[in-house]
N, C-alpha and C positions, 0 to 999 in steps of 0.2 A: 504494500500500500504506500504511494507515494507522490509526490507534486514532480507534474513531467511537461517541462515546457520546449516547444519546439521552433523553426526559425526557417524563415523563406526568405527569398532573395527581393530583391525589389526592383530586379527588372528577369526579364524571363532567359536561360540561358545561361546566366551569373551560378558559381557554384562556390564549395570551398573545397580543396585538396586536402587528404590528408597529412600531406608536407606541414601546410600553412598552419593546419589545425593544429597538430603536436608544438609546430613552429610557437605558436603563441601561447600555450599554455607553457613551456620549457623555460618560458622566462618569468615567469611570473611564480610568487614564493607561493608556498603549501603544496605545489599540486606535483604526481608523481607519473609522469607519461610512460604508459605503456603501449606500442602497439595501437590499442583504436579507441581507449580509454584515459583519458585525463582524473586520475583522483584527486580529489583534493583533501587534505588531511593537516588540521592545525594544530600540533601537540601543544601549542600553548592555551586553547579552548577546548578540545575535546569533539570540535565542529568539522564535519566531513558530508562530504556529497564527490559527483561526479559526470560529467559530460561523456558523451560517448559518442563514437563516428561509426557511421554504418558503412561497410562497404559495400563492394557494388553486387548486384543481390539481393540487399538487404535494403532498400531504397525507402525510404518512406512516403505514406500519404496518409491526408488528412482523408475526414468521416465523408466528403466532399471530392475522395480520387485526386486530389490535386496534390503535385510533387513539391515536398520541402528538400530543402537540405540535409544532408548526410548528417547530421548534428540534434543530439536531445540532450536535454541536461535531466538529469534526476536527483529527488530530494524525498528523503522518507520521511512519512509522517509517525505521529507518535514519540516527539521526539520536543524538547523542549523551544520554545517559541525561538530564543537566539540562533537557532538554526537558519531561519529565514535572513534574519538579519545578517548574518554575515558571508550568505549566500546572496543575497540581492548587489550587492557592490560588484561581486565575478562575474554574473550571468549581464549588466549593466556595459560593461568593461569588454566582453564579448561582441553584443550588440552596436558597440559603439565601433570596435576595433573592425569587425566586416560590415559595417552597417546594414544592417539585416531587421526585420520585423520578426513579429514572433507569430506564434500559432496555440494557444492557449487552450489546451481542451476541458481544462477545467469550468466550474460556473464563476469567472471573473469577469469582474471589468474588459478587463483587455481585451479577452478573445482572437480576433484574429487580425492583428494590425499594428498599432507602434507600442514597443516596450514605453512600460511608465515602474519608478520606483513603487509609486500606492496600489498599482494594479499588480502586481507579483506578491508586496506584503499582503494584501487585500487575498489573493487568491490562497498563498501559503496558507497564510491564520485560520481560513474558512476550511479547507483542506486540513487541516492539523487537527481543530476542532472535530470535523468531522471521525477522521482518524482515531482521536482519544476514545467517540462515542462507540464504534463497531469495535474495538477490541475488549473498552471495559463491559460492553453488553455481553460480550462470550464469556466473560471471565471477572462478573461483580463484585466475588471475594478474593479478585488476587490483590494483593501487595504491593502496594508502590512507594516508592519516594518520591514524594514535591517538597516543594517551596513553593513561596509565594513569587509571582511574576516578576514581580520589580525585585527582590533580591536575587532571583533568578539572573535579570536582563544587568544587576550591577554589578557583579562577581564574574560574567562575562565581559563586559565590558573592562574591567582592572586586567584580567588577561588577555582579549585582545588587547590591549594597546602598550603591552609591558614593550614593546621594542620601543617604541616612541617613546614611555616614561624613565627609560635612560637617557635618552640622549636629552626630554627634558629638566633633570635633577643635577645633571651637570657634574656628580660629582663620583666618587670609587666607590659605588655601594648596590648591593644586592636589590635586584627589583623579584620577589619572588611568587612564582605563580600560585594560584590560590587550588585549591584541592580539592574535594570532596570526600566523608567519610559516615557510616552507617554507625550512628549512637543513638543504642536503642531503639531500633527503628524510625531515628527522624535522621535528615540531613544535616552533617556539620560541616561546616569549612575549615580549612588549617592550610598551612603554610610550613616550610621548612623551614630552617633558621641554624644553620650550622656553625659551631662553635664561635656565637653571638660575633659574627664580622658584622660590617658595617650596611643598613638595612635600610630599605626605605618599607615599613612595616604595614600593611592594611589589617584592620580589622578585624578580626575570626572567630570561630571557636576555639579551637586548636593550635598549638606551636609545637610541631615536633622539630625536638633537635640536637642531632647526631650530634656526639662529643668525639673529639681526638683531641686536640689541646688541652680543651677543656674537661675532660675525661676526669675522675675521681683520682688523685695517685693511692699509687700501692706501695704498702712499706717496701716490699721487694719486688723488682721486673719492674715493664713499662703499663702506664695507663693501660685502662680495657678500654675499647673504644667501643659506644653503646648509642642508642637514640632514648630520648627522655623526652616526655610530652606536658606541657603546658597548657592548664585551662586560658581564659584572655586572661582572666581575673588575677592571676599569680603573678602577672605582667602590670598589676595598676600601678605598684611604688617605683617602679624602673621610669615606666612611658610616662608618666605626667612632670619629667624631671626634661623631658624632649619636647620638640615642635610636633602641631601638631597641623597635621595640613587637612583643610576641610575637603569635601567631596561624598562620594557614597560609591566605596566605602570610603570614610575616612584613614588618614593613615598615618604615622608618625618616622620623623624623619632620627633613625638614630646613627649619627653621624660621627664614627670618630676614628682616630690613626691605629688605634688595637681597643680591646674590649678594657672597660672601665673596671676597678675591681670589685666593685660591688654585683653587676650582673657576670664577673668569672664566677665570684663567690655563689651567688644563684646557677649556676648552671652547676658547677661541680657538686652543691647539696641535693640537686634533685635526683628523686628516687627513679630506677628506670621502671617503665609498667609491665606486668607480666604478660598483655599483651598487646600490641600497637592496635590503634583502629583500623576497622577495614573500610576499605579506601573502596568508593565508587567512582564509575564515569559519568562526565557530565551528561552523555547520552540518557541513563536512565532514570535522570531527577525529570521528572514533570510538575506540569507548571500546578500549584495548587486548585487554583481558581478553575480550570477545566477539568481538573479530576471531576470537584465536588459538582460542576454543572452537568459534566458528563455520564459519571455514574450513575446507571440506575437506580431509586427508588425503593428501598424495600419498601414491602408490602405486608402490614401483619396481617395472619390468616384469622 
C-alpha cells in the first residue's frame, strides 16, 4: 500500500534515458542507484522511498492508455506523516530538473497536470490517512507506537537539518542525532553523548553515554569501557549552568576545550543499567492523532 506518482512529458516524443535518470539521482545525497532503481535512504531520519525506471517492456500507461515516462516514484503509506515531507522536496527537484508534469492516480488535487508542493502533501496525508485506517481495521488490537504529530514533525526536523546545524554553530562540537527507544510501551527519545565532548544538546528522554575516558578506574588494569544512561532530569544541575538556545526542540549549547570536572565526576559515578533500551525506527512510531481517529471503535456487546 503506497503513494505512486507518475510523470509525462510535455510535448509528445520527449522521453528520459536511463543514463540521464541514474545520471541525476548519482549526484544528489541519500539516494543509492542501482540498475533501474534510485533508493533513497536518510540514516540521519530514518526516511526512505524510491523512484524507479521501467524498461523497455515494461512501459507504462495511464487508466486513459496514454504513455508516461519510464519513471514512478513510490512512497509507502502507514508510515509517519514526515515521510511526505521530506519526500516532496526530491520528487519537486525531479520535476523541475526534466521539466515534466505529473500523472496522479491518487484522489488529489493534482491529478493529471503541473506538480504543486500542497497537491502531493494534500494527496500523501489523505493516502497515509487512508492507509492507517485498512490496516488498523485488520488488526484493532495490535500495538503500536505514536506520538503526537508535532513532536513527531520536530524530532525530525533536528535531524534532518543536523548537517546545516554545524556548519550553523560555528564551533568543535557534536551535533547529535536524536533516537528512538521502546519504554514501557511509549516512545522515548535519546541521544548519545560520549565521554561528555563538546555538544550542542536537544532535549530528550534519554542520554546514553559510552564511557572510555570517562570510564570508572580500577584499582588494577585499565578502565572498563561501558554505556550509562541518563534520564533528562539527572542533567538539570549540569544544563542550567549553559546556554540555552530556544527552538523545538530546545537545546543547550555545552561548549568547552575538555569536559569540566564536575560533569567527568557525573559520568564516572553513574551506575551502568542492566539493560540498555531498545531502540526503534523512526518508520514505526505513528502519528498519535490518526491512530486514535483511525482505529476502530469498540463496540460493547
Amino acid at each position: 500500500m503506497s503513494y505512486d506518482l507518475f510523470f509525462r512529458a510535455r510535448s509528445p516524443g520527449r522521453t528520459i534515458s536511463q543514463e540521464k535518470f541514474a545520471s541525476f539521482f548519482a549526484k544528489r545525497r541519500c539516494y543509492e542507484v542501482k540498475e533501474t532503481q534510485a533508493w533513497y535512504s536518510n540514516e540521519n531520519t530514518g526516511v526512505y522511498f524510491s523512484f524507479d525506471f521501467k524498461t523497455p517492456g515494461e512501459e507504462l500507461e495511464d487508466e486513459h492508455g496514454s504513455s508516461l515516462l519510464p519513471v514512478s516514484f513510490n512512497l509507502n503509506y502507514y508510515r509517519p506523516h514526515p515521510f511526505g515531507l521530506e519526500a516532496e522536496p526530491e520528487v519537486a527537484a525531479f520535476v523541475e530538473h526534466f521539466d515534466v508534469t505529473v500523472s496522479d492516480p491518487q484522489n488529489s488535487e493534482m491529478g493529471d497536470g503541473e506538480y504543486t508542493k500542497d497537491g502531493f502533501l494534500q494527496g500523501w496525508n489523505a493516502g497515509n490517512e487512508f492507509g492507517y485506517g485498512a490496516i488498523l481495521s485488520q488488526e484493532p488490537e495490535k500495538k503500536v507506537m505514536t506520538q503526537p504529530s508535532d513532536m513527531i514533525e520536530s524530532y525530525w526536523r533536528w535531524n534532518y537539518g543536523i548537517e546545516a546545524r554545524y556548519a550553523e554553530i560555528g564551533v568543535d562540537a557534536f551535533v547529535p542525532r536524536v533516537f528512538y527507544f521502546d519504554l514501557v510501551g511509549r516512545v522515548a527519545t535519546g541521544v548519545a553523548w560520549g565521554d561528555a565532548i563538546p555538544i550542542l544538546l536537544p532535549k530528550v528522554d534519554l542520554v546514553l553515554s559510552p564511557r572510555d575516558r570517562l570510564a570508572p578506574r580500577r584499582l588494577l588494569g585499565s578502565a572498563k569501557k561501558d554505556i550509562v544512561v541518563f534520564a533528562w532530569h539527572e542533567l538539570d544541575a549540569i544544563l542550567k549552568q549553559y546556554s540555552k538556545m530556544p527552538g523545538d526542540p530546545i537545546c543547550y549549547q555545552l561548549y568547552y576545550a575538555k569536559p569540566p570536572g564536575h560533569i567527568g565526576k557525573l559520568f564516572r559515578s553513574k551506575q551502568p543499567p542492566n539493560d540498555l533500551p531498545k531502540s526503534i525506527a523512526f518508520d514505526e512510531i505513528l502519528n498519535q492523532e490518526l491512530v486514535e481517529k483511525c482505529r476502530p471503535t469498540k463496540i460493547n456487546p
